[in-house]
DSSP file (Angstrom, degrees, kcal/mol; ACC not computed):
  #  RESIDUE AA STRUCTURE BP1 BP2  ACC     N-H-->O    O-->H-N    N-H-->O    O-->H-N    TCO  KAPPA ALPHA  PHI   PSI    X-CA   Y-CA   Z-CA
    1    1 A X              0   0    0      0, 0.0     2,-0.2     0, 0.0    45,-0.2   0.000 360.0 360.0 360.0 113.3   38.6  -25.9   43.2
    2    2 A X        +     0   0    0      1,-0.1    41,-0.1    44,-0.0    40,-0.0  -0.646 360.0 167.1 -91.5 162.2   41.7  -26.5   45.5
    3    3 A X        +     0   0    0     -2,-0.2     3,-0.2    39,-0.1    -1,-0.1   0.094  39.3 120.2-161.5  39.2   45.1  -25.7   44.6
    4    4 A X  S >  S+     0   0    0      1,-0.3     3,-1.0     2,-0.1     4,-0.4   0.969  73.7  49.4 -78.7 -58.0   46.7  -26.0   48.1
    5    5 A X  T 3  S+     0   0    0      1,-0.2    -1,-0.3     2,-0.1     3,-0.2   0.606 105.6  53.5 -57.1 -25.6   49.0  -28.7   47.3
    6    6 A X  T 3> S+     0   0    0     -3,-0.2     4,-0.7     1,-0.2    -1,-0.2  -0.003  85.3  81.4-125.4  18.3   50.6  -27.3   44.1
    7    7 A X  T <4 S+     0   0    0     -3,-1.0     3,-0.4     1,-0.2    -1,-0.2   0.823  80.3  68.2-101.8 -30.1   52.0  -23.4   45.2
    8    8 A X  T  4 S+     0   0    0     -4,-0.4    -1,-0.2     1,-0.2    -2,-0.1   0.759 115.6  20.3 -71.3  -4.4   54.7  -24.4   46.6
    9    9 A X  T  4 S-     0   0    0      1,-0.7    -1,-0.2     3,-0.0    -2,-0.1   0.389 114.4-111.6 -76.5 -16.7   56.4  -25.6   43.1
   10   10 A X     <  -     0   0    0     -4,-0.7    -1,-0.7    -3,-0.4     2,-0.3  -0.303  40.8 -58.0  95.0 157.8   54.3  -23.5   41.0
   11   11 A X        -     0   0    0     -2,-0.1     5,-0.1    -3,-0.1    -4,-0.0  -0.821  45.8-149.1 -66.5 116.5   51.4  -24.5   38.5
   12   12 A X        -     0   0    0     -2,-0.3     4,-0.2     1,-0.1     5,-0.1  -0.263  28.9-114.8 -59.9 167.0   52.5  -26.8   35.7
   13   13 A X  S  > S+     0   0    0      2,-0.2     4,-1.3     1,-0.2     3,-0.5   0.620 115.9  61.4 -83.9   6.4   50.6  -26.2   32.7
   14   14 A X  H  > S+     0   0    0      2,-0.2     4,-1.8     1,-0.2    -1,-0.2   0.868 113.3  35.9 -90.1 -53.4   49.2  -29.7   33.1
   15   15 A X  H  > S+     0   0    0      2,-0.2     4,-0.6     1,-0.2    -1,-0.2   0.435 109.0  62.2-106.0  47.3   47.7  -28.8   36.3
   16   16 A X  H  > S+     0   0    0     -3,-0.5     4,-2.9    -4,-0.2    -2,-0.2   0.613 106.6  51.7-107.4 -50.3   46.9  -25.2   35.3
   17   17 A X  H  X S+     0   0    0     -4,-1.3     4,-1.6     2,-0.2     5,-0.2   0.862 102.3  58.4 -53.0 -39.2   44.6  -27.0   32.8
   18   18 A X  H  X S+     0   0    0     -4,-1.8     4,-3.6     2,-0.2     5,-0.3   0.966 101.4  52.4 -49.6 -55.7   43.0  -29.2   35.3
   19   19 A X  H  X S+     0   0    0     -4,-0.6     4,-1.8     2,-0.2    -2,-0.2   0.951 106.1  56.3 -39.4 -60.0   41.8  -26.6   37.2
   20   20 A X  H >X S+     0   0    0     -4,-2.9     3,-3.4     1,-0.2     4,-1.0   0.829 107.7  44.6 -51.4 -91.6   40.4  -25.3   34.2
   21   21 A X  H 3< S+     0   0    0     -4,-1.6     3,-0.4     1,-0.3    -1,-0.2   0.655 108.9  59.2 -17.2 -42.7   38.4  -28.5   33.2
   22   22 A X  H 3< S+     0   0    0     -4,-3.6    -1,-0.3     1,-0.3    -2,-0.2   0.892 103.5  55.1 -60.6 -34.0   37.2  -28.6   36.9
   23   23 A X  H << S+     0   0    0     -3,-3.4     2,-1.4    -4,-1.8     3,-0.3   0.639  80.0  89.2 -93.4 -12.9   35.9  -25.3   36.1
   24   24 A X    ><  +     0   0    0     -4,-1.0     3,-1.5    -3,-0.4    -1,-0.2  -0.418  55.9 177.7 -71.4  69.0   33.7  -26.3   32.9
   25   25 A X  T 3  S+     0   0    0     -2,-1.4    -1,-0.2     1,-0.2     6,-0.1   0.975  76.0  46.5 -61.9 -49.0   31.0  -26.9   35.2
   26   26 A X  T 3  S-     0   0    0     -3,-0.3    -1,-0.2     1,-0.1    -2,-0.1   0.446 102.2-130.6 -52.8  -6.0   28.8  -27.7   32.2
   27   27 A X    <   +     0   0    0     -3,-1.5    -1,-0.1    -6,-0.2    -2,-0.1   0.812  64.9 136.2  63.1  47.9   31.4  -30.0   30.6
   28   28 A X  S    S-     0   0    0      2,-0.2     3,-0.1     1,-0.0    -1,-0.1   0.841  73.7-122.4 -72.2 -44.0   30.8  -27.9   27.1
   29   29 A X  S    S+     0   0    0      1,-0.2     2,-0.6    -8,-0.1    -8,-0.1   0.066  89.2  96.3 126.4 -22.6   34.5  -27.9   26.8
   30   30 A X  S    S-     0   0    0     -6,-0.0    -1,-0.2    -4,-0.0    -2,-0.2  -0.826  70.1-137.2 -87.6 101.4   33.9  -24.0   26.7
   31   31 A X        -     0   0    0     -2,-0.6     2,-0.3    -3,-0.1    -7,-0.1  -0.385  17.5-157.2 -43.2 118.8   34.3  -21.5   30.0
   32   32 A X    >>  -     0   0    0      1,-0.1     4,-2.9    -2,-0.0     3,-2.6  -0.609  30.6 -92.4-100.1-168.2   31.9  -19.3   29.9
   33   33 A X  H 3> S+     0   0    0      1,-0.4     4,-1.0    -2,-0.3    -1,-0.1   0.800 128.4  42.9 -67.9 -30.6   32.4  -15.7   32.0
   34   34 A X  H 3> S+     0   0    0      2,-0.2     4,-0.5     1,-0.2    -1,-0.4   0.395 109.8  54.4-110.8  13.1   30.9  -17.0   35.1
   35   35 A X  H <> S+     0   0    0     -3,-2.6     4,-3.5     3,-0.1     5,-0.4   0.654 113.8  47.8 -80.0 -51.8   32.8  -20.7   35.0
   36   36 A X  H  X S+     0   0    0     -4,-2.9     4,-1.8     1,-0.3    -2,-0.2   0.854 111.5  51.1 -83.8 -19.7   36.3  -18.5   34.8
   37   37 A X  H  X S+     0   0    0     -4,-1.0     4,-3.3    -5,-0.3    -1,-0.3   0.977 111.8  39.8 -56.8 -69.0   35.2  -16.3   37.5
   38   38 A X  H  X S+     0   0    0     -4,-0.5     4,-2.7     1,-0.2     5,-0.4   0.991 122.9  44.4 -57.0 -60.0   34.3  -18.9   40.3
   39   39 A X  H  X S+     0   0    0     -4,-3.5     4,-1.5     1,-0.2    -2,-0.2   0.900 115.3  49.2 -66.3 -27.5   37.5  -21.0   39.1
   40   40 A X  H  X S+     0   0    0     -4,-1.8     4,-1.9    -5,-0.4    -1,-0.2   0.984 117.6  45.6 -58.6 -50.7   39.8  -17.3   39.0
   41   41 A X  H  X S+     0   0    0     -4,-3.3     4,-2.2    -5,-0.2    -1,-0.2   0.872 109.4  49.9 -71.1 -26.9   38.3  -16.6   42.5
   42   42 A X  H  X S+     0   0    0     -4,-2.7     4,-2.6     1,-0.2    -1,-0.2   0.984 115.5  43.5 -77.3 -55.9   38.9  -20.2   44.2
   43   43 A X  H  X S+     0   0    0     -4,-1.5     4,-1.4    -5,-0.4    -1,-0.2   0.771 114.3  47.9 -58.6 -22.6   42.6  -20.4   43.1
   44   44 A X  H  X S+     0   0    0     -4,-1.9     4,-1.8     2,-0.2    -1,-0.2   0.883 113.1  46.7 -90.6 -44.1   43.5  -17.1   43.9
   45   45 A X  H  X S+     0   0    0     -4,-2.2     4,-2.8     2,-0.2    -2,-0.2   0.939 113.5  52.2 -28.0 -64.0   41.9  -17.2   47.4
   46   46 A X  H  < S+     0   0    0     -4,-2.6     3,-0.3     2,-0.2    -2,-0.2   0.868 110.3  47.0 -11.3 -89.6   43.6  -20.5   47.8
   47   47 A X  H >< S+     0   0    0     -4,-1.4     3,-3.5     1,-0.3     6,-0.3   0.868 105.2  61.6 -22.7 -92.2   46.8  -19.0   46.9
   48   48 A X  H 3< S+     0   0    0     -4,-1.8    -1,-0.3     1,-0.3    -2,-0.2   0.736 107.7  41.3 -22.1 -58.1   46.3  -16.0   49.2
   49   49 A X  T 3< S+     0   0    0     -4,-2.8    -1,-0.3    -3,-0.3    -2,-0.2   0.438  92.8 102.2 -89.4  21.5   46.2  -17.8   52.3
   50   50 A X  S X> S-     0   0    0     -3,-3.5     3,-1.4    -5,-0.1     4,-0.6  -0.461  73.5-127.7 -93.6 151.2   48.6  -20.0   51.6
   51   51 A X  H >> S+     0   0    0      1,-0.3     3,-3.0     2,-0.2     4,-1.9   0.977 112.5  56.5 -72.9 -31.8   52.4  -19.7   53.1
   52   52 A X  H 3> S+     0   0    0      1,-0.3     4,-1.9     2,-0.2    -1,-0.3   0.576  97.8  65.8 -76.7   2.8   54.1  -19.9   50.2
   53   53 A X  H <4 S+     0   0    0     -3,-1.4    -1,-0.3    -6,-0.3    -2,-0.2   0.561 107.2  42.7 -66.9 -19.6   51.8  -16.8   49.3
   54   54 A X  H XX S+     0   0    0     -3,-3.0     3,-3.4    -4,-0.6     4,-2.3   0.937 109.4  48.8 -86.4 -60.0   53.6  -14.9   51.8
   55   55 A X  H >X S+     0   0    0     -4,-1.9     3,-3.0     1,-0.3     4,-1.4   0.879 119.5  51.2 -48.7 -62.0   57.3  -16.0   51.2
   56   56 A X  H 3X S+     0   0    0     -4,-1.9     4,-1.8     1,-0.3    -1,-0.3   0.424 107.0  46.9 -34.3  -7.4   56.0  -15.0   47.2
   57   57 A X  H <> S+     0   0    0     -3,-3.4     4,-1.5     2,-0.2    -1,-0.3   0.538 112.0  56.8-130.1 -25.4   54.6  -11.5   47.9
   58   58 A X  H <X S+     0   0    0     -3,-3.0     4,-1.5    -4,-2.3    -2,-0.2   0.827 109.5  42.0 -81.3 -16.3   58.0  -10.8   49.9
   59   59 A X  H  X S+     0   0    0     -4,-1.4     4,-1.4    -5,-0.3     3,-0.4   0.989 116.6  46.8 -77.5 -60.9   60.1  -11.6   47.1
   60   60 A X  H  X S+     0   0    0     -4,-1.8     4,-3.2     1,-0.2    -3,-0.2   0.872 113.2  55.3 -38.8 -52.2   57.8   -9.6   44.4
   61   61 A X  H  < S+     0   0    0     -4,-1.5     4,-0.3     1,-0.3    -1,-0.2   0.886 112.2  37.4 -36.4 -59.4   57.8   -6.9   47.0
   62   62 A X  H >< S+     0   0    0     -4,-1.5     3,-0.9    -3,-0.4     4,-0.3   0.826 117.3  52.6 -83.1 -20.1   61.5   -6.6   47.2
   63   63 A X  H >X S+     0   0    0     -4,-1.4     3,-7.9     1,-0.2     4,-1.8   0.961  97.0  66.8 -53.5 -41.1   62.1   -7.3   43.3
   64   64 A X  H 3X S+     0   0    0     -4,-3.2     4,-1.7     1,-0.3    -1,-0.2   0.580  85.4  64.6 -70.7   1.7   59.8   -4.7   42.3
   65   65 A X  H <> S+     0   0    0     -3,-0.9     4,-0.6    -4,-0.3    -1,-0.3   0.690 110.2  43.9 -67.9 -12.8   62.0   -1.7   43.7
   66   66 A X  H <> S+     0   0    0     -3,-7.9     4,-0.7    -4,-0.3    -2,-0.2   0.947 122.8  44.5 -91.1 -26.8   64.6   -3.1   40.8
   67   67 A X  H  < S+     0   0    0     -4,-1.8     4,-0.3     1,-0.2     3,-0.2   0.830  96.4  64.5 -81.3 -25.8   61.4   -3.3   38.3
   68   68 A X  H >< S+     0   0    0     -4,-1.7     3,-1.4    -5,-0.2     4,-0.4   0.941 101.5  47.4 -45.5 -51.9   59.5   -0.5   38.7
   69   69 A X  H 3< S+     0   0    0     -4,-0.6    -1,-0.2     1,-0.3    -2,-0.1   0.798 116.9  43.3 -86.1  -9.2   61.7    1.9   37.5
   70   70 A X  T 3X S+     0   0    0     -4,-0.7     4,-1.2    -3,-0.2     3,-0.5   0.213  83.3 120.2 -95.0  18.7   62.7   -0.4   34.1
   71   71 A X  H <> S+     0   0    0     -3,-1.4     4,-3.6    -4,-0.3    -2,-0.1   0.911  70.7  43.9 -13.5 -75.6   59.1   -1.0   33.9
   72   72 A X  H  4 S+     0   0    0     -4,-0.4     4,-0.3     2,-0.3    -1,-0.3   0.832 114.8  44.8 -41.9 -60.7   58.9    0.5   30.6
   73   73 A X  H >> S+     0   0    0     -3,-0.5     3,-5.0     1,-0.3     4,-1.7   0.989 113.9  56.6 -83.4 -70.9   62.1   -1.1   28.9
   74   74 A X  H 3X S+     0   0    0     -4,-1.2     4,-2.0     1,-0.3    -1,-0.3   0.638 104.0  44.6 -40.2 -54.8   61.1   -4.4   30.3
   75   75 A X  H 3< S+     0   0    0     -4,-3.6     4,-0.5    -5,-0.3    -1,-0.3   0.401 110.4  53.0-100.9  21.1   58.1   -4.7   29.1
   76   76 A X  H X> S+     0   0    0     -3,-5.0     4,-2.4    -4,-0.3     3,-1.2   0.769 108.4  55.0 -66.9 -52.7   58.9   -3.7   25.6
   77   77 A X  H 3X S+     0   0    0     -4,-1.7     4,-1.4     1,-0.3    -2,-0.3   0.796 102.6  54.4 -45.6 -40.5   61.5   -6.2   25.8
   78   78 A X  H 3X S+     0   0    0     -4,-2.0     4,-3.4    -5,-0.3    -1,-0.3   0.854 109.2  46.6 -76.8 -42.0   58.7   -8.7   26.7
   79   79 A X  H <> S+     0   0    0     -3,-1.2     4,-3.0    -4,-0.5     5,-0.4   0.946 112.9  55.1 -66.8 -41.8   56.4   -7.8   23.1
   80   80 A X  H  X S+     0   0    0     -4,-2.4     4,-3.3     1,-0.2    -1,-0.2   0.980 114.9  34.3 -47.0 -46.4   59.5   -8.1   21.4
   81   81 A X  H  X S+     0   0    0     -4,-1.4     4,-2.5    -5,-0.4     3,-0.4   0.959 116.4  51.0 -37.8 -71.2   60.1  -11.5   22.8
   82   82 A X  H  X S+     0   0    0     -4,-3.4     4,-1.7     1,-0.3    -1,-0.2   0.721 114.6  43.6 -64.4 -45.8   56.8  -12.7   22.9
   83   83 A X  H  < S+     0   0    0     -4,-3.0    -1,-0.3    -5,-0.2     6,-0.2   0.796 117.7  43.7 -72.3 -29.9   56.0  -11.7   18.9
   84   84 A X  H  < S+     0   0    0     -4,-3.3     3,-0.5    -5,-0.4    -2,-0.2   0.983 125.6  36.8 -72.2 -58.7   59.4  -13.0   17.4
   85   85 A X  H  < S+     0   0    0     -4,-2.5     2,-0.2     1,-0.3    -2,-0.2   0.774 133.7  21.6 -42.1 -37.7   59.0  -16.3   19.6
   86   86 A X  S >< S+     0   0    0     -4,-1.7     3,-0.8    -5,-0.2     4,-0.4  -0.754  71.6 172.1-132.5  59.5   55.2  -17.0   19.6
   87   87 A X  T 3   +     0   0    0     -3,-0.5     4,-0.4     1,-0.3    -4,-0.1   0.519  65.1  76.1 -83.0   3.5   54.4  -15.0   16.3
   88   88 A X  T 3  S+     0   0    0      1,-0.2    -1,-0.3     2,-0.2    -5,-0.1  -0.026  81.8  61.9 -55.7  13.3   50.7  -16.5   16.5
   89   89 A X  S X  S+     0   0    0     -3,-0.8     3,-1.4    -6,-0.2    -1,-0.2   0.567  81.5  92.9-125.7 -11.6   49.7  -14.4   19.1
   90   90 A X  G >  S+     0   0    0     -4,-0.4     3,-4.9     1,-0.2    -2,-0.2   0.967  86.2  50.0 -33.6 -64.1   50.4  -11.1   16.5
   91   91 A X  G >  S+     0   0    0     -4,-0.4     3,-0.6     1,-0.3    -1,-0.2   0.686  85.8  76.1 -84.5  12.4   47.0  -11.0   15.3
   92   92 A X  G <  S+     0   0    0     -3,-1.4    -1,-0.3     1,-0.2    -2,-0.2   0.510 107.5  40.2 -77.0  -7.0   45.4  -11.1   18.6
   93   93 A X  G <  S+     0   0    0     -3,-4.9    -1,-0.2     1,-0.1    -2,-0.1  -0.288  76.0 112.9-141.9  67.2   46.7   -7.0   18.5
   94   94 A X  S <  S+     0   0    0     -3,-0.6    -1,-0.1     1,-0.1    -2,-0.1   0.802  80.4  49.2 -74.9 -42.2   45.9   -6.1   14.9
   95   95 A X  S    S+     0   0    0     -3,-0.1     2,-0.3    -4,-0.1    -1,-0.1   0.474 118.2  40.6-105.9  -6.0   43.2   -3.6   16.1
   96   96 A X  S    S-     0   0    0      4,-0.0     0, 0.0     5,-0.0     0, 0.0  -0.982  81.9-118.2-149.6 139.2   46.0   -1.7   19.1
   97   97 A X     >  -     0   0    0     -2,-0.3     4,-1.4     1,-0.1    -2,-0.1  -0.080  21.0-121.8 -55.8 160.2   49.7   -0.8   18.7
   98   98 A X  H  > S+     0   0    0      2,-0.1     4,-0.6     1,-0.1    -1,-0.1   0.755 116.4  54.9 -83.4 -10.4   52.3   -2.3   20.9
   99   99 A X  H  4 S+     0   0    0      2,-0.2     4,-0.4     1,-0.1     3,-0.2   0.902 115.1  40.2 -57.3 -42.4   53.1    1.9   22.0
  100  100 A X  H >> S+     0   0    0      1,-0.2     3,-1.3     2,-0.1     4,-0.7   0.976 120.7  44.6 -98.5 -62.0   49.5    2.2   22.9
  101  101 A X  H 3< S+     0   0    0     -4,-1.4    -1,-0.2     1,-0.2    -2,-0.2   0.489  97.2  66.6 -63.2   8.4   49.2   -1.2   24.6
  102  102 A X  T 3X S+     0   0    0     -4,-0.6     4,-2.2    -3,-0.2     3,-0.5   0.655  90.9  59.6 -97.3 -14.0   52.1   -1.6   26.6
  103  103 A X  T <4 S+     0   0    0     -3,-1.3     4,-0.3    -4,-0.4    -1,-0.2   0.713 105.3  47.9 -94.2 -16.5   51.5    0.7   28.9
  104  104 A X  T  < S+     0   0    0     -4,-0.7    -1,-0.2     2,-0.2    -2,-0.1   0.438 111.1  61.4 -74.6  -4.6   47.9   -1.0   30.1
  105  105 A X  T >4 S+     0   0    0     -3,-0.5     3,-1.6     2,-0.2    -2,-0.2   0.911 103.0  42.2-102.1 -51.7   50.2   -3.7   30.2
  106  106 A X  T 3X S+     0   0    0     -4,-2.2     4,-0.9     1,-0.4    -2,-0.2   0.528 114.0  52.2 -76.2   1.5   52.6   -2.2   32.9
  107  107 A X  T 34 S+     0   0    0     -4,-0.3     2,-0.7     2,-0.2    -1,-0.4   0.542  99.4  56.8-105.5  10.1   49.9   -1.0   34.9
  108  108 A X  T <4 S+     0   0    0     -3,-1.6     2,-0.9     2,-0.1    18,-0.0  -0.777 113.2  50.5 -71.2 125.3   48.0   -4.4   35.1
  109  109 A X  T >> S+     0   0    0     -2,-0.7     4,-1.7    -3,-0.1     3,-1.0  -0.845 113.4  46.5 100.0 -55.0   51.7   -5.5   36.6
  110  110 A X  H 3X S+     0   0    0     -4,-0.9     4,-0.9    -2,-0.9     5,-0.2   0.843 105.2  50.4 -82.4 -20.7   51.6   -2.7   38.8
  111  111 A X  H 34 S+     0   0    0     -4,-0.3    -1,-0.3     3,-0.2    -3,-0.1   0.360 114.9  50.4 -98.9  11.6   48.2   -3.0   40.2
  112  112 A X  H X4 S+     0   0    0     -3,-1.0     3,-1.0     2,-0.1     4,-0.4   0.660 117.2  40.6 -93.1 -73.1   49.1   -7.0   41.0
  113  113 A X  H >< S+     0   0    0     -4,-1.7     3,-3.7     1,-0.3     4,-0.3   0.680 118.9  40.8 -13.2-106.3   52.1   -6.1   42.6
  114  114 A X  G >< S+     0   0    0     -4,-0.9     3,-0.6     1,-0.3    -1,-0.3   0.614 116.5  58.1 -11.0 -48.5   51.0   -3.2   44.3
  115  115 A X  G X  S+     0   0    0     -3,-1.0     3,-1.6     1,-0.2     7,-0.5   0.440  70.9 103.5 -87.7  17.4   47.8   -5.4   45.0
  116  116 A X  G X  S+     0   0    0     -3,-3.7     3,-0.6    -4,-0.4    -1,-0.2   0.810  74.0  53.7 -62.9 -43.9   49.4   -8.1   46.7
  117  117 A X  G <  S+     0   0    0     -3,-0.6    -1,-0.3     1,-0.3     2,-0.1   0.456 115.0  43.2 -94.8  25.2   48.4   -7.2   50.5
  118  118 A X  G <>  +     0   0    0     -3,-1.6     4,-0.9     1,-0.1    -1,-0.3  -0.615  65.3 161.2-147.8  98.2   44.8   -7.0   49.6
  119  119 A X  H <> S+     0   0    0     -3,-0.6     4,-2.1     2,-0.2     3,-0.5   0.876  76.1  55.7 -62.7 -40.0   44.2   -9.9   47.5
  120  120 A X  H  > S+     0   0    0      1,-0.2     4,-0.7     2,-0.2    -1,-0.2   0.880 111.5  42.0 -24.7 -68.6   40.6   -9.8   48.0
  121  121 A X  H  4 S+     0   0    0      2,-0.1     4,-0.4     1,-0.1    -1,-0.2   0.633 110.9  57.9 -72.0 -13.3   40.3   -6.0   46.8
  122  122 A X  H >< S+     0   0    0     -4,-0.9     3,-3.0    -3,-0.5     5,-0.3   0.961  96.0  68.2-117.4 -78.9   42.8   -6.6   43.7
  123  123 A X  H 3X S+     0   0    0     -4,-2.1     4,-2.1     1,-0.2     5,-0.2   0.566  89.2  56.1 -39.0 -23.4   40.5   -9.5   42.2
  124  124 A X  H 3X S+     0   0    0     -4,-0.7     4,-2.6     1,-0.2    -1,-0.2   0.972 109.0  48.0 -50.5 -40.9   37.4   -7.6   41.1
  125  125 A X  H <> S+     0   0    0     -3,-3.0     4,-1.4    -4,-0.4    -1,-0.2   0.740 112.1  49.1 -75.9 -16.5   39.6   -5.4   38.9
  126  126 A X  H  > S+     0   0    0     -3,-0.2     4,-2.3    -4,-0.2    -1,-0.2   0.651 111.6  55.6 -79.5 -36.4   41.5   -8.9   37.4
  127  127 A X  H  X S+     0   0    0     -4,-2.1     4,-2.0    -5,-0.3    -2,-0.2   0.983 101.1  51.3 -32.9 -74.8   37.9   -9.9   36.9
  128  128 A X  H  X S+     0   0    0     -4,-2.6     4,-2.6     1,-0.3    -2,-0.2   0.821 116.0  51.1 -28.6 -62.5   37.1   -6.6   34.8
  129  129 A X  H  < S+     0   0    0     -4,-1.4     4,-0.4     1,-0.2    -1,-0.3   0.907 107.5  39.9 -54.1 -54.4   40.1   -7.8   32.9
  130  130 A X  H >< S+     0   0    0     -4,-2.3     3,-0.6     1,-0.2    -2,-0.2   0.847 114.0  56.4 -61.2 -32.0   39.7  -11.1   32.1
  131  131 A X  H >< S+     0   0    0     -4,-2.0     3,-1.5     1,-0.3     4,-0.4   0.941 106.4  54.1 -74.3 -41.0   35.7  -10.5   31.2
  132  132 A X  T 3< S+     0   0    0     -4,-2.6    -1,-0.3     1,-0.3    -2,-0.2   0.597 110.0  48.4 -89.2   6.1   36.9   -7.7   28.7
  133  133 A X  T X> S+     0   0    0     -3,-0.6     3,-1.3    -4,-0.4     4,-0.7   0.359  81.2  88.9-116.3  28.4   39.3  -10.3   26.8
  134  134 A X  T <4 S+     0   0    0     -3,-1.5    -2,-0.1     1,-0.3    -1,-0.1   0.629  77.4  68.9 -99.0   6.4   37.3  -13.1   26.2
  135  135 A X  T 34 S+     0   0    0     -4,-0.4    -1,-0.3     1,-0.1    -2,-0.1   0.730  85.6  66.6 -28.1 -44.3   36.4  -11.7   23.4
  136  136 A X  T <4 S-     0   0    0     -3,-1.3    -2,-0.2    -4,-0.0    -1,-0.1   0.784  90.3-142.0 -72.3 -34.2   39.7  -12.2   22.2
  137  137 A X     <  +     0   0    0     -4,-0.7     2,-0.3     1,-0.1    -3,-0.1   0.983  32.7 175.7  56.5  75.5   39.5  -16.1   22.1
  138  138 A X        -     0   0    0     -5,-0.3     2,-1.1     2,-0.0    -1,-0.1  -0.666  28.2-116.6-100.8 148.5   42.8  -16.3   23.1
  139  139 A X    >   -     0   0    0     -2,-0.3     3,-1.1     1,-0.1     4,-0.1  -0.794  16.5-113.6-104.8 135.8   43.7  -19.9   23.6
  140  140 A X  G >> S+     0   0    0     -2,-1.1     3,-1.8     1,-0.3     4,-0.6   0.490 108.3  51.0 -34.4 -60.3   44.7  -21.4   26.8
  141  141 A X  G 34 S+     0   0    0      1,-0.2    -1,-0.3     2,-0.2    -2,-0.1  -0.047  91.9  74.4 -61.3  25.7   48.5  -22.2   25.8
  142  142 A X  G <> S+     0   0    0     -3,-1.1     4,-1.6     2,-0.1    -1,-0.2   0.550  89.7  56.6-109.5   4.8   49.0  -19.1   24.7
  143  143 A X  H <> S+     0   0    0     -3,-1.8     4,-3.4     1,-0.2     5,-0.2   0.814  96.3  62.4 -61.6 -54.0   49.2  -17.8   28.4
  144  144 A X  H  X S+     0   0    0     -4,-0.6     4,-1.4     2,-0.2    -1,-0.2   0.669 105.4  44.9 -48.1 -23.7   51.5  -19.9   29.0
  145  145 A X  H  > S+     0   0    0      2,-0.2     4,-1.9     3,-0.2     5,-0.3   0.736 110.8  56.6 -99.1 -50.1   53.9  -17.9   26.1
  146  146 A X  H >X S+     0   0    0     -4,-1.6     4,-3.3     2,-0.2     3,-0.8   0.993 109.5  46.6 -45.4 -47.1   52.8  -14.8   27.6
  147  147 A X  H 3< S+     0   0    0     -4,-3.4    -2,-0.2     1,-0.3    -1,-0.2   0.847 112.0  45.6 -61.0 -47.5   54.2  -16.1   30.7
  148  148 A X  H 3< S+     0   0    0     -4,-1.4    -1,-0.3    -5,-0.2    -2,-0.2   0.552 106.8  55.2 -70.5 -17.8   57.3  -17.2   29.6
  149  149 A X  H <X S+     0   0    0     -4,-1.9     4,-1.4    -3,-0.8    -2,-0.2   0.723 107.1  60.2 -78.6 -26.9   58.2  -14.1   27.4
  150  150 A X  T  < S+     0   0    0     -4,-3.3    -2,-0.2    -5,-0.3    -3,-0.1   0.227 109.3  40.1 -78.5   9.8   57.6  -12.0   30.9
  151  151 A X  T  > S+     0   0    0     -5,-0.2     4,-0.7     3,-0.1    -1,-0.3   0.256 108.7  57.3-107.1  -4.0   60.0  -13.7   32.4
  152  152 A X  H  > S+     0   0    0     -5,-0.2     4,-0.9     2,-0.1    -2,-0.2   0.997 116.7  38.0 -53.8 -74.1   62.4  -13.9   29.7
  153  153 A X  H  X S+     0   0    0     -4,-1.4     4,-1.4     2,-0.3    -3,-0.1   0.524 106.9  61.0 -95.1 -42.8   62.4  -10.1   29.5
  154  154 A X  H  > S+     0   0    0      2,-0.2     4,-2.3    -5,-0.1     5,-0.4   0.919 116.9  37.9 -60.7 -69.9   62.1   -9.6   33.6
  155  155 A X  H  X S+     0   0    0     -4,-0.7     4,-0.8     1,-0.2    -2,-0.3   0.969 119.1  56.3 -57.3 -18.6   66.2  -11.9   33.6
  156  156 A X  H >< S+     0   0    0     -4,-0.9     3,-0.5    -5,-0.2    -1,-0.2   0.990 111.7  31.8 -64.4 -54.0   66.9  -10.0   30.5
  157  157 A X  H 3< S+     0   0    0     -4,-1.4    -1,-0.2    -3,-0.4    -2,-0.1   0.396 133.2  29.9 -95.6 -14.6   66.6   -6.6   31.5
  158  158 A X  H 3<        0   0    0     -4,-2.3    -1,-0.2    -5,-0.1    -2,-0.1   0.286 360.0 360.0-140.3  24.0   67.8   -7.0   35.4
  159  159 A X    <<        0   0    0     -4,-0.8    -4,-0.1    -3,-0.5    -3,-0.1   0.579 360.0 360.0  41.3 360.0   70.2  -10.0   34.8
């Protein structure tokens, strides 16, 4: 899986999806855990050595002194969003509060940030993560909502 061409604009979800099909090596139609792994690791490797990986990881750098310390507001602001906009994605946290989840939420934020100048060591623990929600059977476009209410909530909250 390459993805050389496509950091400097960003992933579309069109070719965020490809990747993903490329990564159904068994063409079920399903990822399983060790499909989303090899495809997690080749694009983020990619990415890493990539330039526009640098210019990105100096810009997060220098946002995150203005985010860290609204951490907190922000990413209420973001469950609000994300559940009034996208209110299909509510019963994916029937079983966990947003009090009690938000705060696993900002530290998965913090340990990307924070884990930007060793991309290598960061991914096991994004691994960890992903293997303990596919349980959830979340569905692919609904990343995409996630994605968009955290950045909603990042220009809300620091104009």
């Amino acid at each position: 899986v390459s993805t050389q061409s496509t950091w400097g604009k960003g992933l579309t979800s069109e070719e965020a999806e490809a990747i993903f099909v490329r990564a159904d090596v068994n063409k079920d139609g399903i990822l399983q855990l060790s499909e989303i792994v090899t495809c997690i690791e080749a694009v983020v490797t990619d990415y890493s050595k990539s330039v526009e990986f640098q210019a990105h990881q100096a810009s997060l750098k220098a946002s995150w002194v203005a985010v860290e310390p609204a951490l907190q507001s922000i990413i209420s602001a973001f469950y609000v969003r994300w559940f009034e906009k996208y209110p299909q994605v509510k019963p994916y946290f029937s079983n966990v509060t947003v009090d009690a989840q938000a705060p696993m939420f900002a530290a998965i934020v913090k340990l990307v940030v924070e884990g930007l100048d060793d991309v290598p060591k960061t991914i096991p623990a994004l691994q960890a993560l992903g293997a303990r929600h596919v349980k959830y059977n979340v569905p692919l476009e609904e990343f995409s909502s996630l994605g968009e209410s955290l950045f909603w909530s990042l220009e809300a909250s620091l104009g």
